[in-house]
MISE-25921 format. One record per residue (C-alpha): residue number from 1; x, y negated, z. Coordinates in steps of 0.5 Angstrom, whole numbers. Each point is the difference from the previous one (the first is absolute). Layout:
N
+-----+-------+-------+-------+
:   i :    c1 :    c2 :    c3 :
+-----+-------+-------+-------+
: NUM :     X :     Y :     Z :
...
+-----+-------+-------+-------+
//
This chain:
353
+-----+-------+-------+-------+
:   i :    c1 :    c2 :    c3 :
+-----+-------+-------+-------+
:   1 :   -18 :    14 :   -92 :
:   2 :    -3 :     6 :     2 :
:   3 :    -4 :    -1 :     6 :
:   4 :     1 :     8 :     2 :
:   5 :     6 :    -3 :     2 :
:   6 :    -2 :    -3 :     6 :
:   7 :    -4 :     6 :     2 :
:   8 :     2 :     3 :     7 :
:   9 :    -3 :     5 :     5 :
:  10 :    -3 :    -2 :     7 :
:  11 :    -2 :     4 :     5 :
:  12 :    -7 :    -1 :     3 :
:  13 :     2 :     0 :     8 :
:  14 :     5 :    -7 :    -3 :
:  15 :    -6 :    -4 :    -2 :
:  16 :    -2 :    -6 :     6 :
:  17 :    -8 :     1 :     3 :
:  18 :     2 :    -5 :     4 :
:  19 :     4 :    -7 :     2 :
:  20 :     7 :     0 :     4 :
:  21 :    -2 :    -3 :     7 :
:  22 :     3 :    -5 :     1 :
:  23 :     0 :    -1 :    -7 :
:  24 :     7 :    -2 :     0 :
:  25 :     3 :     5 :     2 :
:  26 :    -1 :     5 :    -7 :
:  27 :     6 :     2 :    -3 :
:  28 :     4 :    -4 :    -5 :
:  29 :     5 :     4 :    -4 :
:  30 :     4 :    -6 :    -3 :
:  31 :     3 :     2 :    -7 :
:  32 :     6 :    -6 :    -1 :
:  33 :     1 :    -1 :    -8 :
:  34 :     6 :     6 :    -1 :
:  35 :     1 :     7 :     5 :
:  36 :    -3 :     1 :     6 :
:  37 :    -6 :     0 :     4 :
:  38 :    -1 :    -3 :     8 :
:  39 :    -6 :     3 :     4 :
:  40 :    -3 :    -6 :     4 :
:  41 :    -6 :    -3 :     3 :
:  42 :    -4 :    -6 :    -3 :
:  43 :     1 :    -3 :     6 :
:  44 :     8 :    -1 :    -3 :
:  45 :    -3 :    -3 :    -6 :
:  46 :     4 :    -8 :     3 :
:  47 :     6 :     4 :     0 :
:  48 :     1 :     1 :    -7 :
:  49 :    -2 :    -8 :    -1 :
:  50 :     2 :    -6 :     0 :
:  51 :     0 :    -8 :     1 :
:  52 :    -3 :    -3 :    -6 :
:  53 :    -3 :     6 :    -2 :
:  54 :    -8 :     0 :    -3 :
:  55 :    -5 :     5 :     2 :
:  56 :    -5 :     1 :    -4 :
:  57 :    -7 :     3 :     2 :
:  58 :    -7 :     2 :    -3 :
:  59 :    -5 :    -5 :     4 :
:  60 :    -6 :     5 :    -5 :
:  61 :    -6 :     2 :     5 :
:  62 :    -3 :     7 :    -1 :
:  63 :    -7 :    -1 :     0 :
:  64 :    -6 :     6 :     2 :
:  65 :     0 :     3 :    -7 :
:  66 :    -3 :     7 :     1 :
:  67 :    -7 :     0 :    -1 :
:  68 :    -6 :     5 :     1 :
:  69 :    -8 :     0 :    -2 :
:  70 :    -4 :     2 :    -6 :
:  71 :    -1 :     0 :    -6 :
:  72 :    -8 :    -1 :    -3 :
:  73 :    -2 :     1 :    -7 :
:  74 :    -8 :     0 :    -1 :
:  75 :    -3 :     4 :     5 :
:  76 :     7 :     4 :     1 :
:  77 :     6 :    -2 :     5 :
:  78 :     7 :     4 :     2 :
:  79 :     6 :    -1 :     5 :
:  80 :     5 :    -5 :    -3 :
:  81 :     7 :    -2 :     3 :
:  82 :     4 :    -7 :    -3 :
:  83 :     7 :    -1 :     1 :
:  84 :     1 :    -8 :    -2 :
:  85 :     5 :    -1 :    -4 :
:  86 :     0 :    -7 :    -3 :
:  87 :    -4 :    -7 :     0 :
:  88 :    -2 :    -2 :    -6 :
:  89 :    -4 :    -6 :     2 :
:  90 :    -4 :    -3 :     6 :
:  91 :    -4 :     7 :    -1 :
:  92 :     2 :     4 :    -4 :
:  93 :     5 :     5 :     1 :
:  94 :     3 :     6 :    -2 :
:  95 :    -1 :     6 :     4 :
:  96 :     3 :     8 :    -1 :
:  97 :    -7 :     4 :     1 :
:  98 :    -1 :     7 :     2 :
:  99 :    -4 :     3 :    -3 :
: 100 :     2 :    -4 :    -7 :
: 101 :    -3 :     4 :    -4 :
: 102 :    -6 :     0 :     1 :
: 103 :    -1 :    -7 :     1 :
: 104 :    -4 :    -3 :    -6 :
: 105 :     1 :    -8 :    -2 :
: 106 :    -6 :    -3 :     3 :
: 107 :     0 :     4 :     6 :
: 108 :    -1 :    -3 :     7 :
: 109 :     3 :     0 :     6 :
: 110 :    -2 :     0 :     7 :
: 111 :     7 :     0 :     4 :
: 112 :    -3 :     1 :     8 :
: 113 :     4 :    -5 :     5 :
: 114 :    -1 :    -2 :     8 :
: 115 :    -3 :    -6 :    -3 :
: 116 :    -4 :     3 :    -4 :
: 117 :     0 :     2 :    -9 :
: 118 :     4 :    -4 :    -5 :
: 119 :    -3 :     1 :    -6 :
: 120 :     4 :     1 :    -6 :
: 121 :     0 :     2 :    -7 :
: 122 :     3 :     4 :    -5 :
: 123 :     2 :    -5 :    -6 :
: 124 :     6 :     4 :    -4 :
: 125 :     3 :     6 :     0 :
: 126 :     8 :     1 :    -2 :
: 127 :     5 :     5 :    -3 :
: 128 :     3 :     2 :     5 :
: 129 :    -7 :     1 :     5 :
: 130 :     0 :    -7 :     2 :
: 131 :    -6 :    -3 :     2 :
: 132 :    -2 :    -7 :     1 :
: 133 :    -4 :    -2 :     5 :
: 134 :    -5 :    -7 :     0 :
: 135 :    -2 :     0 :     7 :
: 136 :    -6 :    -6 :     2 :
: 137 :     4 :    -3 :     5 :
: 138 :     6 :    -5 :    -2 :
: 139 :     5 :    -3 :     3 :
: 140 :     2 :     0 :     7 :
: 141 :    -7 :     3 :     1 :
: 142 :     2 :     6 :    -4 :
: 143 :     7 :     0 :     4 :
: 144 :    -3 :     1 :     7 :
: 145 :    -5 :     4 :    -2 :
: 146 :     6 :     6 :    -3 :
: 147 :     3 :    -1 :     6 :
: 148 :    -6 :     1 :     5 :
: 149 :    -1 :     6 :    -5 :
: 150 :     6 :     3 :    -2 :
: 151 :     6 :     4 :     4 :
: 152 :     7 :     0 :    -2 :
: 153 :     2 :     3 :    -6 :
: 154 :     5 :     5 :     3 :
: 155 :     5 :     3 :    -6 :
: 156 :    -2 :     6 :    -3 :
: 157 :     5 :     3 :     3 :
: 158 :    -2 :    -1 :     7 :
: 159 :    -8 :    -1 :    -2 :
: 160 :     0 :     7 :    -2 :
: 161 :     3 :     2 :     7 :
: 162 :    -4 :    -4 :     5 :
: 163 :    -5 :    -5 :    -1 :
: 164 :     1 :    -7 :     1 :
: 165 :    -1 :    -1 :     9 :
: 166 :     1 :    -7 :     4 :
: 167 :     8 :     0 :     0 :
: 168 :     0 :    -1 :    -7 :
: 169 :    -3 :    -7 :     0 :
: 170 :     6 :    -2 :     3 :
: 171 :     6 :     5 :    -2 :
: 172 :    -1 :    -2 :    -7 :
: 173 :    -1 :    -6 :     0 :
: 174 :     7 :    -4 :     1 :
: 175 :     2 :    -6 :     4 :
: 176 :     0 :    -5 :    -6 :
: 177 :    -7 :     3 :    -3 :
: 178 :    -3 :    -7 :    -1 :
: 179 :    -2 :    -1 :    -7 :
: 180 :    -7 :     6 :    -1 :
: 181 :     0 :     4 :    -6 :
: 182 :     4 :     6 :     0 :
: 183 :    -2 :     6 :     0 :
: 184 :     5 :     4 :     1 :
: 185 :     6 :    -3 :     6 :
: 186 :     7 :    -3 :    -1 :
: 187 :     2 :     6 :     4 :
: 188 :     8 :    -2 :     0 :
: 189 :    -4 :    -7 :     3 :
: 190 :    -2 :     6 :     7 :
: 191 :     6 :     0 :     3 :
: 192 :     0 :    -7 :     3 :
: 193 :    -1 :    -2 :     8 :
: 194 :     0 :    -6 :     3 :
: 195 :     6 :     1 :     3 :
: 196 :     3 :     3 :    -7 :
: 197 :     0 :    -6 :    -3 :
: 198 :     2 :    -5 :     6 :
: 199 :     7 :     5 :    -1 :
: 200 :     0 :    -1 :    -7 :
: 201 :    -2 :    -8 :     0 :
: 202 :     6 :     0 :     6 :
: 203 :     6 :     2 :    -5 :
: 204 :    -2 :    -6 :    -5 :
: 205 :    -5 :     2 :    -4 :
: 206 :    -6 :    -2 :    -3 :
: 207 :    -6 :     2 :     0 :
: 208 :    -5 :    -2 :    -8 :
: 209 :    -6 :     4 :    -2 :
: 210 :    -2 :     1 :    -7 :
: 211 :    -7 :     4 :    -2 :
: 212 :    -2 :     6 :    -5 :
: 213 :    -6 :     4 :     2 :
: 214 :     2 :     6 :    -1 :
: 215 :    -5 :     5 :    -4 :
: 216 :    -2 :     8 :     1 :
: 217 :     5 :     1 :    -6 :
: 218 :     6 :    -1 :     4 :
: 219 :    -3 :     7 :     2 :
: 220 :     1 :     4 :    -7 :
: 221 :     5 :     4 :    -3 :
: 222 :     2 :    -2 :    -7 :
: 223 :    -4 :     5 :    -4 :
: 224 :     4 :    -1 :    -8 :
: 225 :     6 :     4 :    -1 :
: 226 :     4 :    -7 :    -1 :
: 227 :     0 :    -6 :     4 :
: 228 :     0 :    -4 :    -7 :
: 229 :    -7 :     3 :    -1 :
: 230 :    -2 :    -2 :     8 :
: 231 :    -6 :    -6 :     0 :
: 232 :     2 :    -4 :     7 :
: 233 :    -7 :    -1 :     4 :
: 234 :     1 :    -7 :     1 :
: 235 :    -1 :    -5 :     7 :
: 236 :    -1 :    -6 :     1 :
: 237 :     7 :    -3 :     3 :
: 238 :     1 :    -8 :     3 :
: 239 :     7 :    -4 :     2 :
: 240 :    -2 :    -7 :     1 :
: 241 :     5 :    -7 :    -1 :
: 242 :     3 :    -1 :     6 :
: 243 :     1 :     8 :     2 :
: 244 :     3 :     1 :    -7 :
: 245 :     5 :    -7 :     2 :
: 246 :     2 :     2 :     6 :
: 247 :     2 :     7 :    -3 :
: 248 :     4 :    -3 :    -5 :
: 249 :     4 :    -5 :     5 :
: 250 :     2 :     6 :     4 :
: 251 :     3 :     4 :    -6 :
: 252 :     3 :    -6 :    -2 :
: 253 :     3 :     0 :     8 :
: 254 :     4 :     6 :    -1 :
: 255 :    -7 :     3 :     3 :
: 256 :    -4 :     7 :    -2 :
: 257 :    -6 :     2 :    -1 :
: 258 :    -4 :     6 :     3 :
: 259 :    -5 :     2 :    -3 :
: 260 :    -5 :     5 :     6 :
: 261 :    -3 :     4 :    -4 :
: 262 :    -1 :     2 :    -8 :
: 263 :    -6 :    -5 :     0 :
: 264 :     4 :    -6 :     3 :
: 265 :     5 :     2 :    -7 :
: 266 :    -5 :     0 :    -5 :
: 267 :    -1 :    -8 :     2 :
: 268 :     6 :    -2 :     0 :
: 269 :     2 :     4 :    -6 :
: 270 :    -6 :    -2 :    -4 :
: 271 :     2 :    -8 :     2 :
: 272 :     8 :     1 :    -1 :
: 273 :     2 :    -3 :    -7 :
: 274 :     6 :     3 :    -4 :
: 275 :     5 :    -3 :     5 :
: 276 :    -4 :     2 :     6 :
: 277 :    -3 :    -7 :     1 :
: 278 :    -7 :     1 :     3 :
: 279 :    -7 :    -5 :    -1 :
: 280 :    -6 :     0 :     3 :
: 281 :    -4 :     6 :    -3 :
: 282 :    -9 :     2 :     0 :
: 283 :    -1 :     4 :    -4 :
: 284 :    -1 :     8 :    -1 :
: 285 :     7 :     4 :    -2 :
: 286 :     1 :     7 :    -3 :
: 287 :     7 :    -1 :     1 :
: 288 :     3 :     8 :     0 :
: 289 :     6 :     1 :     2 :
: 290 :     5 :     7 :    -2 :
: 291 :     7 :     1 :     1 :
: 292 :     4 :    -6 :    -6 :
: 293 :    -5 :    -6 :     3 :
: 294 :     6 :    -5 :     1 :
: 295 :    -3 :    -3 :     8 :
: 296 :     1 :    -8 :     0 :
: 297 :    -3 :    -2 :     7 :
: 298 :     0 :     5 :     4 :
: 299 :     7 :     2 :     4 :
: 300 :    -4 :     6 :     6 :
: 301 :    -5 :     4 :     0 :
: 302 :    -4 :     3 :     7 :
: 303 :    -4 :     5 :    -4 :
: 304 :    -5 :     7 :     3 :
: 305 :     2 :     6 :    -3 :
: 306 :    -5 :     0 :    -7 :
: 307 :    -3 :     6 :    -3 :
: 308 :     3 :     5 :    -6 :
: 309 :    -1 :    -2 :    -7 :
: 310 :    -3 :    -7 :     2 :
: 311 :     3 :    -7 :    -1 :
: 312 :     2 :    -2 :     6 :
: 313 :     5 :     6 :     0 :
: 314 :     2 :    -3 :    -8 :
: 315 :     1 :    -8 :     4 :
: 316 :     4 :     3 :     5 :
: 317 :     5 :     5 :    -5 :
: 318 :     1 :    -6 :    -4 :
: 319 :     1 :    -4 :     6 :
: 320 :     5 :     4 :     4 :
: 321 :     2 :     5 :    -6 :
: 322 :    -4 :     6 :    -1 :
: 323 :     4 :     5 :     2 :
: 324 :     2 :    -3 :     6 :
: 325 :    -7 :    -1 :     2 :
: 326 :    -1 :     8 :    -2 :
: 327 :     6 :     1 :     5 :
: 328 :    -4 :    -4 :     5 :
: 329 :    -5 :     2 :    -1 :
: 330 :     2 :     8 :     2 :
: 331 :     4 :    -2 :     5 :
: 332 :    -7 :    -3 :     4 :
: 333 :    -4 :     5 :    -2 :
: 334 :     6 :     5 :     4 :
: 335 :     1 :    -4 :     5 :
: 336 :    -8 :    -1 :     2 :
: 337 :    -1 :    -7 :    -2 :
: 338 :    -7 :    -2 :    -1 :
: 339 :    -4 :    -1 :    -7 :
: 340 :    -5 :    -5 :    -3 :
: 341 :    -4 :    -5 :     2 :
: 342 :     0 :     1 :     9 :
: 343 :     7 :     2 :    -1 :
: 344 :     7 :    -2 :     0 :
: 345 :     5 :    -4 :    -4 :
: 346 :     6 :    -2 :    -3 :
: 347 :     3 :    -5 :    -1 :
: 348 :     4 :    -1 :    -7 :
: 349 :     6 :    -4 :    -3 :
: 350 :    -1 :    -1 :    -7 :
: 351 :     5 :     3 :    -5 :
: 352 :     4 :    -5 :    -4 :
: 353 :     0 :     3 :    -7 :
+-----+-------+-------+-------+
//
């Protein structure tokens, strides 16, 4: 498909720098499968579920993946960022590094944190200005060190307004983060409160938690002219046997299953079978969604409201149809709905094809 076809335009005063307080109390536009649009809260969400219904969240945890330090080559040294993007073993990572262009493979890093340097060198070089990063720390030593060192790793869009701050350390984190290694927050995952899930638990519905560690890609537009031309960024995504049982017995049961969030989706949908049967998955997925994928595990989506041209906004076009999510979309962006990762919801019912 032409990927100008999921273009929009959004004024700039429509973009969140900040987080509802309380968090459930963000919009929520309720888009059911054919006409009409509902404006509600997220605190509404348990009236639009049911007994038996599975909700479905992402448990990844964002880690301090933006780096500052010094770049050394012989007697000469500059200023460098790091933005951490994916682990590639116990010490070694992929890292989007600014200035990019003038890293040489070989160079050394010093990145300058509370508990003093983490030394790294730069191992490879990618096509697309990624860099790989052999850091002399390992394992759980290098983990507290990028946590003590680094801040986190706003969105562009936010970062490019205002810098990281204390707030942050709890606004983009959500209440399920358990699992650390994302670099970007599972941002439908930021609406939850206590006292949210203890209404949603009390209508019959239960709680299963899945993990995908979500990476700085989410973040780019596609940039090829057709989406049969995009290259997924890939993440590493986990559905375990028990979780994966019981999902299947609450659909068995007449049940649904609620995905919260375009990551939680990704999982289960990369778990399902053709039948919409799901196994147990650890692996890494570059599942692309666009409008004519056939959905088979998921019934619901809670979802931010994602950028243009970008392959969240493709996953829900496909999910609730594409012109009823420009529709939707328009009718947020008039009604002063908040977008991206500190933003709104909506809440979407899949359209039956």
């Amino acid at each position: 498909m032409r990927v100008d076809l999921f273009d929009f335009e959004l004024p700039a005063e429509r973009i969140a720098l900040r987080p509802a307080n309380p968090r459930d109390r963000a919009r929520m536009l309720v888009v059911p499968a054919k006409e009409g649009f509902e404006d509600r809260r997220v605190l509404d969400l348990p009236n639009y579920l049911r007994d038996g219904d599975a909700l479905v969240v992402n448990d990844s945890r964002v880690i301090h993946a933006r780096l500052s330090g010094r770049r050394f080559r012989g007697a000469l040294s500059a200023n460098v960022e790091a933005t951490l993007i994916e682990r590639l073993d116990a010490s070694r990572w992929r890292a989007l590094m600014r200035p990019a262009k003038k890293l040489a493979i070989g160079d050394r890093i010093s990145f300058m944190g509370h508990g003093g340097a983490i030394d790294a060198r730069v191992e490879a070089k990618g096509d697309e200005g990624e860099i790989t990063l052999a850091f002399e720390l390992h394992g759980p030593a290098l983990d507290i060190a990028i946590e003590q060192a680094g801040v986190m790793p706003l969105p562009p869009y936010i970062a490019g307004k205002r810098s990281a701050d204390a707030r942050d350390e709890s606004d983009y984190q959500t209440i399920f983060a358990r699992e650390a290694g994302a670099v970007a927050a599972p941002t439908a995952g930021l609406h939850f409160t206590p006292q949210l899930l203890a209404a949603i638990e009390a209508r019959g519905v239960r709680l299963y938690s899945v993990t995908l560690h979500v990476g700085a890609g989410t973040f780019l537009p596609v940039k090829a002219e057709d989406t049969d031309l995009h290259r997924m960024h890939e993440e590493f995504a986990r559905l375990d046997a028990e979780t994966a049982q019981a999902l299947n017995d609450a659909r068995a049961g007449g049940g649904r299953i609620v995905a919260v969030g375009t990551t939680a989706l990704r999982v289960l949908e990369s778990a399902a079978d053709e039948t919409g049967r799901l196994a147990p998955y650890a692996a890494r997925t570059r599942i692309f969604i666009t409008p004519g994928y056939r959905f088979r595990a998921v019934d619901m989506l809670l979802t931010n409201f994602h950028l243009p041209r970008s392959t969240l906004f493709m996953l829900v076009a496909a999910f609730a149809g594409l012109e009823r999510m420009k529709a939707a979309y328009a009718h947020a962006i008039e009604s002063g709905y908040r977008f991206y990762s500190y933003g709104d919801a909506c809440l979407l019912q899949r359209c039956e094809k």
